[in-house]
C-alpha positions as CSV (number, residue, x, y, z in Angstrom):
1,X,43.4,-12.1,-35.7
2,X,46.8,-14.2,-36.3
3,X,46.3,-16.4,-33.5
4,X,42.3,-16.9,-35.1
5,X,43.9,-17.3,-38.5
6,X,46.8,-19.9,-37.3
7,X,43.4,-22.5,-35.7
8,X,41.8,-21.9,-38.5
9,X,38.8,-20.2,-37.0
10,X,38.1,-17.7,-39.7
11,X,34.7,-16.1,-38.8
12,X,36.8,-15.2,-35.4
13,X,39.9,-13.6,-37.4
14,X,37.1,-11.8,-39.9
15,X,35.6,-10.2,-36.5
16,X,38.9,-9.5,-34.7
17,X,39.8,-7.7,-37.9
18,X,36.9,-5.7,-38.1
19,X,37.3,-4.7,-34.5
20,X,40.4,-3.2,-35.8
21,X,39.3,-1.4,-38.6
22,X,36.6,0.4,-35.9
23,X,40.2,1.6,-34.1
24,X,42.5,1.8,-37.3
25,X,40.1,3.2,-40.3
26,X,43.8,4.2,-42.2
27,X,45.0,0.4,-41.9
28,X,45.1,-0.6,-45.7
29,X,46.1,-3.5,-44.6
30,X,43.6,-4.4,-42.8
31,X,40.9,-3.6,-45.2
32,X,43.4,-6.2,-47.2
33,X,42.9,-8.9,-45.1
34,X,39.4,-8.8,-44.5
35,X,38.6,-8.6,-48.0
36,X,40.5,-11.5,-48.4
37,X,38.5,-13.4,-45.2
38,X,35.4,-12.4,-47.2
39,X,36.5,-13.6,-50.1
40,X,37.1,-17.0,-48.9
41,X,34.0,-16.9,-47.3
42,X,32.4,-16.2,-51.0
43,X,34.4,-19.1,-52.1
44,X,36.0,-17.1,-54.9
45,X,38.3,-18.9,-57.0
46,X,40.7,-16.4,-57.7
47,X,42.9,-14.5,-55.0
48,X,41.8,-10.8,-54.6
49,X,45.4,-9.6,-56.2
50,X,44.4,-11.3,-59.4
51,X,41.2,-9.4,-59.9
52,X,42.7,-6.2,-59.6
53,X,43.8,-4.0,-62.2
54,X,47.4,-3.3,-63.3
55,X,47.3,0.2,-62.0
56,X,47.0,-1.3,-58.2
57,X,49.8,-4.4,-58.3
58,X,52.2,-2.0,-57.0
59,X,50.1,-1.0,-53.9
60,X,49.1,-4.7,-53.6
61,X,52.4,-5.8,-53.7
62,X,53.9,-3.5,-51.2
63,X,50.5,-4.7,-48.6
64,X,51.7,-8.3,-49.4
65,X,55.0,-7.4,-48.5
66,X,54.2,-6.4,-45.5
67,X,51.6,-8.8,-44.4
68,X,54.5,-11.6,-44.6
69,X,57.0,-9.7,-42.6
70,X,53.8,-9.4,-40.2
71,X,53.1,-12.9,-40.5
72,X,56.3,-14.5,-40.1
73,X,57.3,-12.1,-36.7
74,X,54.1,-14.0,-35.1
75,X,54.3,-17.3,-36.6
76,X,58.1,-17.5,-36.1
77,X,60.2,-15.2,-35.2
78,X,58.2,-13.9,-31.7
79,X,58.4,-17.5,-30.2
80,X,61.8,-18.2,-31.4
81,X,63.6,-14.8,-29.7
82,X,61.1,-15.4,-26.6
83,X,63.8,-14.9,-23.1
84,X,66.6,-14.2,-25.9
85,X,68.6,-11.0,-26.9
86,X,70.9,-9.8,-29.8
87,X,74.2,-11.2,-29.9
88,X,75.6,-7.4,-31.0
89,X,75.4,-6.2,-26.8
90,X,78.0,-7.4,-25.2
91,X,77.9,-6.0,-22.3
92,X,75.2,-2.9,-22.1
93,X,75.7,-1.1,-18.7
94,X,73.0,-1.4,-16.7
95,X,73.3,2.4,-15.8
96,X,72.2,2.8,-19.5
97,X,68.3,2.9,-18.8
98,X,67.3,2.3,-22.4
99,X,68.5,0.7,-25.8
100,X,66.8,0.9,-29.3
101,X,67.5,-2.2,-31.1
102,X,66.6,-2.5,-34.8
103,X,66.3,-5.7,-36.8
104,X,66.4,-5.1,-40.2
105,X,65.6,-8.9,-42.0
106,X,62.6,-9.4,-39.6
107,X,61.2,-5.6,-39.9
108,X,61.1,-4.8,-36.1
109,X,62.5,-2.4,-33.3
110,X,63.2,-3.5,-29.8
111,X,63.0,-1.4,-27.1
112,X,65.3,-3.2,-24.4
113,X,65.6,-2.0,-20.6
114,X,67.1,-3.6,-17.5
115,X,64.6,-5.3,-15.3
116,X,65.6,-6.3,-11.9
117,X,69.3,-6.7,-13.4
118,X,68.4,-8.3,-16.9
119,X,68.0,-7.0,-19.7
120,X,64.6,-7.2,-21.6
121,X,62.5,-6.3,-24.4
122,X,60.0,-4.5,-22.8
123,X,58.3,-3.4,-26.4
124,X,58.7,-4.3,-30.5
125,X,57.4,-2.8,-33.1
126,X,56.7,-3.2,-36.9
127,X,59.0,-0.8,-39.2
128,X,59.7,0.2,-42.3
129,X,63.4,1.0,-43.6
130,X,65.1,2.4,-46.9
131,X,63.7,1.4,-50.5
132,X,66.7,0.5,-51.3
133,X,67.5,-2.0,-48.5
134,X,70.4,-1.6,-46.2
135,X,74.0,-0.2,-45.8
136,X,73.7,3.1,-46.9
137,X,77.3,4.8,-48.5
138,X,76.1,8.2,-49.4
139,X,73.6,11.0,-49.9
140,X,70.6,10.2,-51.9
141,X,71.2,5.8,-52.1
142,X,67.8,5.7,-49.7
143,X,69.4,3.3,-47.8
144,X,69.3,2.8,-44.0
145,X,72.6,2.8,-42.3
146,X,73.7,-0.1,-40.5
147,X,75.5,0.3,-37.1
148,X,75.7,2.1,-34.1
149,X,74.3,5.7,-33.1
150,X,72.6,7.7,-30.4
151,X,69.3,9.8,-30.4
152,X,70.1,13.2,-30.6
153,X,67.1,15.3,-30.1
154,X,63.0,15.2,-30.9
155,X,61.0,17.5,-33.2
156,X,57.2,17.2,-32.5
157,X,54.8,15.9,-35.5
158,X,53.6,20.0,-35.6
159,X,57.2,21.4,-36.4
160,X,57.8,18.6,-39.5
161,X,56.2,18.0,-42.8
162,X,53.3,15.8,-42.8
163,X,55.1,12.6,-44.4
164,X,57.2,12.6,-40.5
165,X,53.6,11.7,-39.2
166,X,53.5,12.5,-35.1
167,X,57.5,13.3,-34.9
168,X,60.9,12.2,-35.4
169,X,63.6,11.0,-33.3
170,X,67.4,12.0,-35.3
171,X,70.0,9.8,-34.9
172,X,73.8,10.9,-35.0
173,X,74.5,9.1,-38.5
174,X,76.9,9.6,-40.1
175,X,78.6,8.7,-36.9
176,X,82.8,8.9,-36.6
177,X,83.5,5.2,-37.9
178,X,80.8,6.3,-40.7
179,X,83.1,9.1,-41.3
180,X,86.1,6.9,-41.6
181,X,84.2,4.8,-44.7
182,X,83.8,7.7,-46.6
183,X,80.0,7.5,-46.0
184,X,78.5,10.5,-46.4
185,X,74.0,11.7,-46.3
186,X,72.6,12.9,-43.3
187,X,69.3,13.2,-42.1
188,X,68.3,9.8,-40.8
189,X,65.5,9.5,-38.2
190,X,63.3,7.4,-36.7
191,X,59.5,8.8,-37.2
192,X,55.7,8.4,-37.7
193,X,53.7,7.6,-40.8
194,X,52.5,10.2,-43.2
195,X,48.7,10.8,-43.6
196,X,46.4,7.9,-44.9
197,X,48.5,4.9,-43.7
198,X,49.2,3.3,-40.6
199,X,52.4,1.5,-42.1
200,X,54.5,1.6,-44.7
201,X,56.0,-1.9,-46.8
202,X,58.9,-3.1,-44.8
203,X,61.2,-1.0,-47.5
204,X,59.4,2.3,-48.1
205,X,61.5,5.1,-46.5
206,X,64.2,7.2,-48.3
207,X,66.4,5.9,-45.0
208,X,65.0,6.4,-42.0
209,X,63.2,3.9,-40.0
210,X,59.4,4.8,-39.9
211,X,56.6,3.7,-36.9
212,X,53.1,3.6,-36.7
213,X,52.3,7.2,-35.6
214,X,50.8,5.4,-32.4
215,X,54.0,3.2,-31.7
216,X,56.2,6.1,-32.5
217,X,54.3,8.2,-29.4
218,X,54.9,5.0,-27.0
219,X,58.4,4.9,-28.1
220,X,58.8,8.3,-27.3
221,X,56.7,8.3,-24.4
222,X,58.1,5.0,-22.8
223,X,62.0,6.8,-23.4
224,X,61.5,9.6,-21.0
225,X,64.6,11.6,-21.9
226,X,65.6,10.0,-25.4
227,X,69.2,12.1,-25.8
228,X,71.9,9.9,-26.0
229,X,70.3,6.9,-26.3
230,X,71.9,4.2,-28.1
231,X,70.6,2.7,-31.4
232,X,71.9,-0.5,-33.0
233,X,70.9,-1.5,-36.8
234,X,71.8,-4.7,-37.4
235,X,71.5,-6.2,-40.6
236,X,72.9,-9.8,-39.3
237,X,70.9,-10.1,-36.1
238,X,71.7,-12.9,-33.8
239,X,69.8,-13.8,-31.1
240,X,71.1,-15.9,-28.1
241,X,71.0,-16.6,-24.5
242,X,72.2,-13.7,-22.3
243,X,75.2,-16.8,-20.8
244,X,76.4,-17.0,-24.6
245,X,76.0,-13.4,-25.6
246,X,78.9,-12.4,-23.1
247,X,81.3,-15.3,-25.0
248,X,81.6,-12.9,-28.1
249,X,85.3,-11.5,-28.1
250,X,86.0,-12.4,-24.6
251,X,89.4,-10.6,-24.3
252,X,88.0,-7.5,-25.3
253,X,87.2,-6.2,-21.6
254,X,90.9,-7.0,-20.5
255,X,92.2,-5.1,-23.2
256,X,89.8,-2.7,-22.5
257,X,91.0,-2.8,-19.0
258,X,94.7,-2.1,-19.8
259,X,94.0,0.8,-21.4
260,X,92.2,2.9,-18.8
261,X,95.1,1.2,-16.5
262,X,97.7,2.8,-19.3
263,X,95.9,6.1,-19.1
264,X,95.4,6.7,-15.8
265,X,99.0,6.6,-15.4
266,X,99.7,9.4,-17.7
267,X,101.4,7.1,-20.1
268,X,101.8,8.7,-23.3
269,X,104.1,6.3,-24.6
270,X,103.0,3.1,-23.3
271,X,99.5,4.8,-24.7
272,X,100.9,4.9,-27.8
273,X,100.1,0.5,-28.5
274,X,96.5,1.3,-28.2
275,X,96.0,3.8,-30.9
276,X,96.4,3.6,-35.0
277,X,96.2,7.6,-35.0
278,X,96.4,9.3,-31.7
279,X,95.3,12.7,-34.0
280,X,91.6,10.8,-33.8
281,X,92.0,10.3,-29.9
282,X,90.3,12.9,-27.2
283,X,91.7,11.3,-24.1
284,X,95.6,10.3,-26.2
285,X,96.3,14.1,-24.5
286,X,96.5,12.8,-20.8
287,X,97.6,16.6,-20.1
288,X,94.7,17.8,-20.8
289,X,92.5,15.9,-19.2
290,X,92.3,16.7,-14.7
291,X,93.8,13.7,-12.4
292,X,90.2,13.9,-10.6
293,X,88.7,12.2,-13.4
294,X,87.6,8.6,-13.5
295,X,85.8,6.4,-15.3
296,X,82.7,5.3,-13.8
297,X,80.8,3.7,-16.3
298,X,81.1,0.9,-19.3
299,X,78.9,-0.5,-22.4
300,X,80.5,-2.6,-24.7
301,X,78.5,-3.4,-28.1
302,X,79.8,-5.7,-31.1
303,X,79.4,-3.2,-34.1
304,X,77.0,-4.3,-37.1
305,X,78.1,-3.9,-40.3
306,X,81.7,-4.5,-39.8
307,X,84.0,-7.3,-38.9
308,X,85.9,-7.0,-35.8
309,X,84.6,-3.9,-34.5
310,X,83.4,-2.7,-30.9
311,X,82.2,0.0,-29.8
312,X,83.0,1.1,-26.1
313,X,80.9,4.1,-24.4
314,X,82.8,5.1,-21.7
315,X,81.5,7.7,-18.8
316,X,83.9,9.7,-16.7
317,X,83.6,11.6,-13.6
318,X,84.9,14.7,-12.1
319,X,82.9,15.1,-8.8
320,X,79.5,15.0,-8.5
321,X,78.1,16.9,-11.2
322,X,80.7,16.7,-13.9
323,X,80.6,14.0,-16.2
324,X,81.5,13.1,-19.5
325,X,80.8,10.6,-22.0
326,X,83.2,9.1,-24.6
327,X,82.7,7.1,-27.4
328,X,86.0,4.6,-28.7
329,X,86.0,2.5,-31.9
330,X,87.9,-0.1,-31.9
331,X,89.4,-2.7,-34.5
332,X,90.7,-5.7,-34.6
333,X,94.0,-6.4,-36.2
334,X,94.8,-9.8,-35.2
335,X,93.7,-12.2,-33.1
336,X,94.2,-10.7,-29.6
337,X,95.5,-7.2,-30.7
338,X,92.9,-4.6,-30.5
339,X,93.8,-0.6,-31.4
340,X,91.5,2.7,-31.3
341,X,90.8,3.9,-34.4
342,X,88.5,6.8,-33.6
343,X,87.8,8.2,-30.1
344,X,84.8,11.1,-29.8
345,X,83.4,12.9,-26.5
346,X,79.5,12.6,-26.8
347,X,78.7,16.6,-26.6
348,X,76.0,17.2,-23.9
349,X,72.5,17.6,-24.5
């Protein structure tokens, strides 16, 4: 109906959004749209909006809302990110099978996967976030966070109150660096739509990001295993080539580099440069931790939300079978001098 819409071929867009309607009959939206296609048919003078009552501005308001975040994604935004992807992944391991990638100014989550070595967006979808915009600081501001987490586990639609819609996916805010800030709330998921809507207005939520109930089960189905899976909110999205997103902090992996080099010599001294607070460390305690072990695996991610921050998920092996999965924050404190200012083992599922 956009595409009918952007040639000017109304009687096509009023069809293709009836069509719709047949498949969605909770899309208030739609009904939006095609009674204003009918009204411009009728040749009314007046928009729809201003022959409504006072009573519905607010639900008017909150389609409209909506409707332009629709609008601009497929007028502007869809072409312009076409063979592009966000600036904030470094360099996302290619052992990671999936990343959930929210953009909070254009109202959209990506769903990015390798494809024959590079990485993709293999789906979007339309979301709504906190009333209260973005950032969150503590319990109760309805905000949506903004950085990094993981999936943690799925409740089906059946075990959850009605407003969850067909389920919920919980992510691990507040995470460690959350922690840190003094930001406190818990409780933020990504989840369906209640009864009677399709979609919320792009700010609707007490927090959490909310999906279609339909794009929530092809999220879920298209994830397989979703534990652990990583979950970037960005409120500053940039989008680039993959050549240019790899120039973003390039001395990080060298530092990142002398580290494991540090620690794999059982250091603790030498250790000592790469850590404000070796009490917030799980691998500082090189005794503890068997010779066997070795890293195996890297994802580096720029970290929304905060200048001069990366997150590094590193996975370790001991054998065949043992593994484990660490997560290091890191901060810059001048131009080349990067230290460790949390470090957290991801506990398995």
């Amino acid at each position: 109906a956009v595409d009918s819409l952007l040639v000017g071929d109304h009687r096509q867009a009023l069809a293709q959004i009836q069509q719709l309607l047949v498949l969605n009959p909770d899309s208030r939206l739609g009904y939006l749209v095609h009674a204003d296609l009918l009204a411009a048919q009728a040749g009314l003078e007046k928009p729809i909006d201003a022959l409504a009552g006072r009573n519905d501005q607010g639900l008017l308001q909150s389609l409209r809302k909506q409707l332009l975040a629709r609008w601009r994604f497929a007028t502007d935004l869809k072409a312009e990110r076409a063979g592009r992807i966000p600036a904030r992944l470094a360099l996302h391991s290619q052992s990671e099978p999936d990343l959930i990638y929210v953009d909070l100014p254009a109202s959209r989550l990506y769903l990015f996967s390798y494809r024959d070595g590079t990485l993709e967006a293999t789906a979007n979808y339309y979301v709504s976030i906190g009333r209260n915009g973005t950032g969150k600081q503590r319990k109760g501001d309805r905000k949506t966070p903004v950085g990094i987490y993981h999936i943690t586990s799925y409740i089906p639609g059946k075990n959850l109150h009605q407003r969850y819609g067909s389920g919920a996916l919980p992510i691990s805010y507040p995470n460690p660096l959350d922690r840190l800030k003094q930001r406190t709330g818990h409780g933020i998921w990504l989840h369906g739509t209640e009864p009677g809507w399709v979609n919320r207005s792009p700010r609707a939520t007490d927090g959490c990001v909310s999906l279609s109930n339909s794009d929530f089960e092809q999220l879920y189905q298209a994830l397989g295993n979703p534990f652990a899976t990583p979950v970037i909110i960005d409120d500053q999205p940039e989008w680039v080539t993959a050549t240019a997103e790899n120039e973003r902090n390039p001395e990080f992996p060298g530092i990142l580099d002398r580290w494991y080099g540090t620690w794999q010599r059982r250091a603790p001294t030498s250790l000592l440069e790469f850590y404000t607070d070796p009490e917030q460390s799980v691998l500082f305690d090189t005794t503890a931790t068997d010779r066997n072990t070795r890293l195996v695996d890297t994802a580096l991610y720029s970290y929304p939300g905060e200048i001069g921050h990366m997150l590094a998920i590193l996975r370790f092996s001991k054998g065949n079978d043992q593994t484990r999965t660490v997560h290091q924050y890191w901060k810059r404190q001048s131009d080349k001098d990067w230290k460790i200012i949390s470090e957290t083992q991801l506990d398995p599922e």
